[in-house]
C-alpha positions in Angstrom: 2.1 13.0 18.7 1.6 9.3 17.9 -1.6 9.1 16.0 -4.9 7.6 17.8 -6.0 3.8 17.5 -9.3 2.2 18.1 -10.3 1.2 21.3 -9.4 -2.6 21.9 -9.8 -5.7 24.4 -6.5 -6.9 23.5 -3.0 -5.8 24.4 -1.5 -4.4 21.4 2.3 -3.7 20.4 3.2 0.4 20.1 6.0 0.8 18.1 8.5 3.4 18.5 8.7 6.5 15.8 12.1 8.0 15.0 11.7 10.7 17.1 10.7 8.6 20.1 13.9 6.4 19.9 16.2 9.7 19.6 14.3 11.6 22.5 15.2 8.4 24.7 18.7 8.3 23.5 19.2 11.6 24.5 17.7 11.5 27.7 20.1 8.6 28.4 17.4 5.6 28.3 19.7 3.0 26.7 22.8 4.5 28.7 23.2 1.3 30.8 22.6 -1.4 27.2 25.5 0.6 25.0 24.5 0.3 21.3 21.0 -0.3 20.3 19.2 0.7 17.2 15.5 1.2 16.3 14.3 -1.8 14.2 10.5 -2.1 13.3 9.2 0.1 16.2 11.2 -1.8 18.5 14.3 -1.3 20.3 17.1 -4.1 19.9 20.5 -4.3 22.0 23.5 -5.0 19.9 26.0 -7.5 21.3 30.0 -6.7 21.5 31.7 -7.6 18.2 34.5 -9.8 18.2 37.5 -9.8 16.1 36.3 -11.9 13.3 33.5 -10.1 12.8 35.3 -6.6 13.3 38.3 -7.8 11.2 35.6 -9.3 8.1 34.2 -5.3 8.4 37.6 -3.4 8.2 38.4 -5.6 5.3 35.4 -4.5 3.7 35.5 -1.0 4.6 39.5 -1.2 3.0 38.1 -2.6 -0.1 35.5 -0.2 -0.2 38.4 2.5 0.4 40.3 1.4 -2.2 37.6 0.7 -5.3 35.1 3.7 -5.0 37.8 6.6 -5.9 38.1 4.1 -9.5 34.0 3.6 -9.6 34.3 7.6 -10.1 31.1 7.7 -7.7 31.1 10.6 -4.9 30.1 8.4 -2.0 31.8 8.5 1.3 31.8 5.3 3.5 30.1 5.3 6.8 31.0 3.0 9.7 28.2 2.1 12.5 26.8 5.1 11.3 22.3 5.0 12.3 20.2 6.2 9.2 16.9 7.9 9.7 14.0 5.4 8.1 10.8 6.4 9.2 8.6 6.5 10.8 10.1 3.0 13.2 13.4 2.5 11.9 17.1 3.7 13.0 19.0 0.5 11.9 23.2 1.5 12.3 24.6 -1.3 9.7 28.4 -1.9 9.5 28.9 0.0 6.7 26.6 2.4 4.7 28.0 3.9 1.3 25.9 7.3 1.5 25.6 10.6 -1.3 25.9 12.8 2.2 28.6 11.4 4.5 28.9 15.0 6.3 26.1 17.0 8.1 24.7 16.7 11.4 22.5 14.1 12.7 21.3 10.4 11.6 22.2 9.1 7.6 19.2 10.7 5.5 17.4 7.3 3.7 17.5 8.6 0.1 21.1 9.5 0.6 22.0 5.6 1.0 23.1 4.0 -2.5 24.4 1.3 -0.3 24.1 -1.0 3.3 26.4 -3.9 4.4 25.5 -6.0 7.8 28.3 -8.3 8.8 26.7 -11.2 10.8 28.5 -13.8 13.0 25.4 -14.3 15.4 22.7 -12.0 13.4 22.6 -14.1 10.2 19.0 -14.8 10.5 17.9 -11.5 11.2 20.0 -9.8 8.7 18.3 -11.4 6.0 15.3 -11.8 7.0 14.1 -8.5 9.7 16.7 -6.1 8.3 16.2 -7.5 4.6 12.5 -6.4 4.8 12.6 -3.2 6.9 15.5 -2.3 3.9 13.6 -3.2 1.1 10.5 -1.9 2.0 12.1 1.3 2.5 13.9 1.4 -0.8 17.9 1.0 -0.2 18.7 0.1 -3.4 21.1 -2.8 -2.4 22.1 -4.2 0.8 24.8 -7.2 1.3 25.5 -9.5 4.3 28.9 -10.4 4.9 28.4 -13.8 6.8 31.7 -14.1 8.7 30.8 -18.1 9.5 29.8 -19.4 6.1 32.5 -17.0 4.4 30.0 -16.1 1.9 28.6 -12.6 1.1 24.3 -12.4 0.4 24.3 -9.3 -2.3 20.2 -8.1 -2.9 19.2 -5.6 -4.9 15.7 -4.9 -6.9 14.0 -3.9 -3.5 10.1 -4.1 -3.0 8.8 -5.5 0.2 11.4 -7.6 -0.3 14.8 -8.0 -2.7 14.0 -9.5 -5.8 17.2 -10.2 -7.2 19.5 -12.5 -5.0 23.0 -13.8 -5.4 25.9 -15.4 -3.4 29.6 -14.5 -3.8 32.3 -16.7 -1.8 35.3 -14.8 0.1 38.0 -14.8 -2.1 35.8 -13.8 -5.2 35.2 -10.1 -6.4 31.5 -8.3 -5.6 30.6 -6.1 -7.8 28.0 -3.4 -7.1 24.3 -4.4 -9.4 23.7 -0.9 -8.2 26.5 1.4 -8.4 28.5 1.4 -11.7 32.0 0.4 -12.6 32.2 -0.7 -8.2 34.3 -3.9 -8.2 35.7 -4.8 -4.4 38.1 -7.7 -3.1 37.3 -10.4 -0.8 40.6 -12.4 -0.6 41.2 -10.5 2.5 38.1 -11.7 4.4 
């Protein structure tokens, strides 16, 4: 049950819980919009993807493929996969390096060590809406693969907010500030 407010004289905003979002789902509200996901309370239509941006994700879920089994982590990699951040949040990210790839249901939050959004039209919200709703929820570091400027945005050192910021040109290596010994390829991208 969605907890009481105050009695007001102006309109105000109710955002959606977890569970309200996933009741919909499965009662087919958002059959007719294809993907959406849960962001801040509210619900947001994805567009299509188009080939740059799905070719810039396969080549980072191949480079991911090919550099965890030398990091030595056990973390499986999740593609369009929705993780569970309550209580307003099921964002499904490109790719989501997770302690808990099998089991039933959404992502669990503290499972993610990792969260990459590849943006050709979402730039702006990537790193500013989804920045913030990841941050303040923990996920340790989060990178935005920005298919038009070629560059990828790597944050880590989350608060309400990332702390630490930095900018790595396709072509360059990334390596994880958050995951030890994880080096990936971009001269692919």
């Amino acid at each position: 049950m969605t907890e009481h407010v105050p009695i007001t004289n102006v309109p105000t905003r109710v955002k959606l819980r977890v569970e309200d979002y996933l009741s919909l789902d499965r009662d087919g509200a958002f059959d007719g919009y294809g993907k959406t996901e849960l962001i801040d309370g509210e619900v947001t239509y994805m567009n299509a993807q188009h080939r740059p941006h799905a070719r810039v994700k396969m080549g980072l879920y191949d480079a991911f493929k090919d550099a965890l089994p030398r990091s030595g982590e056990q973390l499986g990699i999740m593609v369009e996969a929705s993780i569970a951040v309550p209580p307003n949040n099921v964002p499904e990210p490109d790719i989501t390096l997770t302690s808990e790839p099998d089991g039933s249901g959404l992502i669990p939050l503290n499972s993610v060590r990792l969260v990459v959004e590849v943006a050709d039209t979402t730039l702006r919200s990537d790193l500013t809406l989804k920045a913030t709703v990841y941050a303040r929820h923990g996920v340790a570091e989060y990178w935005v693969a920005d298919v038009n400027g070629r560059v990828l945005h790597q944050m880590w050192s989350p608060e309400n907010d990332y702390r630490e910021r930095r900018l790595i040109t396709f072509g360059d290596a990334i390596t994880a500030a958050t995951i030890a010994n994880l080096t990936i390829t971009t001269d692919h991208l």
